[in-house]
Backbone as numpy.savetxt, mean C-alpha at the origin, in Angstrom:
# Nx Ny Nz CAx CAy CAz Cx Cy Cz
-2.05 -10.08 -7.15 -2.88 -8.87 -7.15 -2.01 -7.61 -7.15
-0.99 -7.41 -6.11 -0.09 -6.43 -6.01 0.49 -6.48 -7.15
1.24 -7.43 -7.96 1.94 -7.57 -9.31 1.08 -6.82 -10.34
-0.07 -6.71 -10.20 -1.32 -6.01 -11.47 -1.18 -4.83 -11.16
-0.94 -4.58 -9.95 -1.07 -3.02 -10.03 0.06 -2.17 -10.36
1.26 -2.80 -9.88 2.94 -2.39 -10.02 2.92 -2.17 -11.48
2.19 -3.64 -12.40 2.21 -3.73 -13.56 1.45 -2.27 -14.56
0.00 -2.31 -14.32 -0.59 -1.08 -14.70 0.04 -0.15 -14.45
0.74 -0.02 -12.99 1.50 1.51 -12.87 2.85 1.67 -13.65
3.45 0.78 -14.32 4.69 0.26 -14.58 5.94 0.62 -14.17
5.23 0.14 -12.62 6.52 0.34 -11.10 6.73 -1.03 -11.16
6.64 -2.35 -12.02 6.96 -3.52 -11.26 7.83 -3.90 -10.22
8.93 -3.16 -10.94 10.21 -2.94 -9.68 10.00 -2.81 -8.57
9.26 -1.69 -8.23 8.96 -0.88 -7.05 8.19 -2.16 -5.92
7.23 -3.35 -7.06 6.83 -4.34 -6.71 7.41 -5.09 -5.52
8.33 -5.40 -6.15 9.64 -6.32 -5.77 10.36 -5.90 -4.30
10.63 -4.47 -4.48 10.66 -3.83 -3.13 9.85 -3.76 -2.17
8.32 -3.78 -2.41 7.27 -4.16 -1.63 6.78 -5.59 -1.04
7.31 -5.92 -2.16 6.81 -7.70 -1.60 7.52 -8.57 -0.22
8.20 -7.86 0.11 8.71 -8.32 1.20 8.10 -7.46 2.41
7.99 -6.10 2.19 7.35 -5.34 3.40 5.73 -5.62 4.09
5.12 -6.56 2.18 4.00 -6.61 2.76 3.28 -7.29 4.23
3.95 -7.92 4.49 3.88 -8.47 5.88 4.46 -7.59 7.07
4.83 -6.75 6.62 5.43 -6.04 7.90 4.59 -4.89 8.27
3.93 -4.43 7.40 3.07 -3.28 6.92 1.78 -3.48 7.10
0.40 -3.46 7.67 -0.81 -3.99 8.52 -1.23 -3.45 6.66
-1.65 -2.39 6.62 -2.24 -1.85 5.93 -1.71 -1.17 4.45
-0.92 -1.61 4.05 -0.31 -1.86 2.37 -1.28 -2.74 1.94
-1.92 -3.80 2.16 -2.42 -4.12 0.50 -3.62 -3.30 0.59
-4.63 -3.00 1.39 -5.27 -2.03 1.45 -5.34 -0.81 0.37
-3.79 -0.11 1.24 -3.27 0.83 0.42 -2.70 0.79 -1.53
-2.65 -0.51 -1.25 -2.58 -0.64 -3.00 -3.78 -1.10 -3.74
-5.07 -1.75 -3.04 -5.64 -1.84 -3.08 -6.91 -0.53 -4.14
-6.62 0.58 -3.39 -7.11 1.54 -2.99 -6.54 2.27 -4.49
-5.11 2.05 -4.38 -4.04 2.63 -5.65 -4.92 2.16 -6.93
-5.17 0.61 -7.16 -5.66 0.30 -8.10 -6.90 0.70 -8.49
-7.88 0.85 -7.80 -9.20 1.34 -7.97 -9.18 3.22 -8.12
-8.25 3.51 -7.89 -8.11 5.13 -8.59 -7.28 5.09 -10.05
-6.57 4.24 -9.95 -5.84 4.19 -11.25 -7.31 3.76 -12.13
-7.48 2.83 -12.39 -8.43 1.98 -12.93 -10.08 3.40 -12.70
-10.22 4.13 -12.04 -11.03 4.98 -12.45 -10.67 6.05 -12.97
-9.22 6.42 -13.33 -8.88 7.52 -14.17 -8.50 6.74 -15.08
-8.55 5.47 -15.43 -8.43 5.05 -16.99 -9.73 4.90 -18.11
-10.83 5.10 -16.64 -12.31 5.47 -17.13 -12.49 6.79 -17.62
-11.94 7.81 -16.68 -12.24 9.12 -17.06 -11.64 10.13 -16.88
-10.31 9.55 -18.31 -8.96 10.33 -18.21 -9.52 11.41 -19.28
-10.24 11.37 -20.45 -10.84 12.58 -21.07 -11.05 13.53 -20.23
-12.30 13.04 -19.55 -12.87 14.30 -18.70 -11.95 15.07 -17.34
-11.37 14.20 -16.76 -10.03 14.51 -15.76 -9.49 15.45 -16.24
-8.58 15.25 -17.52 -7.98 15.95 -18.56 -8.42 17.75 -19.04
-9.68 17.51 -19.15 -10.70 18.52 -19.51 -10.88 19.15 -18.31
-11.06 19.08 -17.27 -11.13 19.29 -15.96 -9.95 20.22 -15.12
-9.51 19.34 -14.64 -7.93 19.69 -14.12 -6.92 20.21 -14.96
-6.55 19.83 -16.50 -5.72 20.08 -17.23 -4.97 19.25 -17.54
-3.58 19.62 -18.43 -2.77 18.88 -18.76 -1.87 18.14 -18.12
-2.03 18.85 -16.46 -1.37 18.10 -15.60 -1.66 17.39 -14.91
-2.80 16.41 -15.23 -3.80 15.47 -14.42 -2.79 14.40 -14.07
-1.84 14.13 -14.96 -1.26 12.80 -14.19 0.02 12.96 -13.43
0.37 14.36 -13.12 0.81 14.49 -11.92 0.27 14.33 -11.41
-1.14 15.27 -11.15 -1.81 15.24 -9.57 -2.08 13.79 -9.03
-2.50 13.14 -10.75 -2.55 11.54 -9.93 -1.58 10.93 -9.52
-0.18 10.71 -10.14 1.13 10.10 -9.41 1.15 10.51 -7.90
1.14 12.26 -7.84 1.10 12.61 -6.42 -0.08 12.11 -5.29
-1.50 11.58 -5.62 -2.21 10.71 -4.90 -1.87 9.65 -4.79
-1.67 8.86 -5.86 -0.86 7.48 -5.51 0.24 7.19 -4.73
1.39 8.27 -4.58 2.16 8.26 -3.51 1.78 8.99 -2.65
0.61 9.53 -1.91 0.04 10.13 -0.61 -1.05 8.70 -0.11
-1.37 7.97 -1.27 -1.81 6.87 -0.23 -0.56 5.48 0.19
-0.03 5.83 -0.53 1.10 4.55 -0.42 1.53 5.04 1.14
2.47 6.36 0.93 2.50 6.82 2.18 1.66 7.00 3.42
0.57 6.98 3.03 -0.78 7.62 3.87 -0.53 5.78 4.60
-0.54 4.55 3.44 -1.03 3.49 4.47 0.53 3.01 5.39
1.84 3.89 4.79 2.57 3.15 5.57 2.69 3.83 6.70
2.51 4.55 6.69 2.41 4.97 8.18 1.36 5.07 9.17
-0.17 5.04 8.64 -1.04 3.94 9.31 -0.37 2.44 10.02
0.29 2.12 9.18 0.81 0.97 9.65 2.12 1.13 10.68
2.52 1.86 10.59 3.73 2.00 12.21 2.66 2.53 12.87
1.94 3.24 12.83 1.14 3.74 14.00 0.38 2.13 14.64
0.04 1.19 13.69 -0.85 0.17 14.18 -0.07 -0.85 13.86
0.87 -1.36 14.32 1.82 -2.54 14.01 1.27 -3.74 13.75
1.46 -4.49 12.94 0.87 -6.12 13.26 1.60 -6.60 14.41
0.88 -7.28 15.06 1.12 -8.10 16.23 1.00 -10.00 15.72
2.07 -10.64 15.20 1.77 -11.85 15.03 2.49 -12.94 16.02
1.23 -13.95 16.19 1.88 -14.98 17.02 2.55 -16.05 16.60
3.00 -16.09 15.32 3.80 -17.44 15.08 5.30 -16.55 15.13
5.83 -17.65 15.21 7.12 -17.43 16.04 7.43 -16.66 17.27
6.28 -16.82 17.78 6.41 -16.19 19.14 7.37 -17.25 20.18
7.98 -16.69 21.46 8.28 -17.26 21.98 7.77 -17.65 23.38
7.78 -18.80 24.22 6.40 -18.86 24.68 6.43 -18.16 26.34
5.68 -17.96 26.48 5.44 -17.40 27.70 6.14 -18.06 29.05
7.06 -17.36 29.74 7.90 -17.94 30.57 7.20 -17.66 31.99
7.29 -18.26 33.49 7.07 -18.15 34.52 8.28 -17.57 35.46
7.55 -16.83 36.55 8.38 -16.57 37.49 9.03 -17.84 37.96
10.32 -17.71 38.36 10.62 -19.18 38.92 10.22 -19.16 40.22
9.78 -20.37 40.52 9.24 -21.13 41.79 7.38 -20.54 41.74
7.08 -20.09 40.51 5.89 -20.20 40.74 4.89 -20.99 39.32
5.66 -22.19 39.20 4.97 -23.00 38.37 3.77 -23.90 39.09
């Protein structure tokens, strides 16, 4: 899913750099999630965007696409994943087993 969107954006690269964070990051696929469904609605209505905003519509969009990328990674330090595999297990005071 992430690969389609890197792909449409033709960041695949940028992919590659992500694919490892995605687990570290609560709220990245979300956030790309989110990327794809704005991309994919300005490929609906890049005329009128165009007509609209101007000739510089796909700045303003690059610059949203990196305010949510950013927007979810730092949602995500604010809200860390907490996972329990490889946890290590809960130890006792000694002498009070």
């Amino acid at each position: 899913f992430t690969s389609n969107v890197f792909a449409i954006l033709g960041l695949r690269s940028l992919y590659f750099a992500l694919a490892g964070a995605i687990e570290k990051f609560r709220y990245l696929r979300a956030s790309l999630a989110i990327i794809l469904a704005v991309v994919g609605i300005k490929m609906l209505i890049a005329d009128w965007l165009k007509s609209w905003i101007g000739p510089d519509a796909n700045f303003y969009l690059l610059g949203l696409v990196a305010a949510i990328l950013i927007g979810g990674i730092i949602a995500s330090l604010g809200n860390p994943v907490h996972s329990s595999r490889g946890a290590a297990p809960a130890e006792t005071p000694l002498g009070k087993d």
